[in-house]
C-alpha angles and dihedrals in degrees: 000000000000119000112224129209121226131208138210119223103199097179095047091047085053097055100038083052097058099045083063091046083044092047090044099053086042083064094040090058089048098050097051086050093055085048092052098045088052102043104036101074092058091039086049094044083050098049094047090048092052085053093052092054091050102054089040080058097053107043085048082059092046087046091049094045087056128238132308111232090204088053100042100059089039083048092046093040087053089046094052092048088046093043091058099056099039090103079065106037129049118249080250094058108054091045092049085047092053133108116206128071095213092057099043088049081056093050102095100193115166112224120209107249132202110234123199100248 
């Protein structure tokens, strides 16, 4: 029987092992985009719900507080600016312009949504 001598090749084992680091971390990637794009629209439709419900929340304590004087004719004067050029400007628009977070939280403008199909 002949005995054989091996050699190590360093630089080769190097590069072969990170390509699989390099491989590794590829699927890795992959794997958490996949994830993300699973598990974001459900994260996203929470978190807007959740924002709904906030804001519902707050304008039912201003409502139950009663109404500012000093608000509300700032808020109608700002209505009826934004009612006359509404033939102009987009419902959008006039609630992104305005001032005023009580009036934007009355502003009930409907938003197109994607839905999954």
């Amino acid at each position: 029987m002949r005995y054989q001598q091996v050699t190590v090749d360093v630089c080769k084992m190097l590069v072969t092992a990170t390509a699989y680091l390099a491989l590794a971390f590829a699927a890795w990637v992959l794997l958490r985009l996949v994830s993300a794009c699973i598990s974001l629209p459900a994260y996203l439709r929470k978190q807007e719900e959740e924002e709904e419900a906030e804001e519902r929340r707050q304008l039912l304590e201003r409502e139950e507080e009663g109404p500012e004087e000093d608000d509300d004719t700032e808020d109608e004067e700002e209505v009826a600016e934004g009612a006359k050029g509404a033939e102009e400007q987009e419902v959008g628009d006039d609630c992104a312009a305005a001032e005023s977070s009580n009036w934007r939280l009355r502003c009930n403008v409907v938003l197109p949504v994607m839905h999954e199909g």
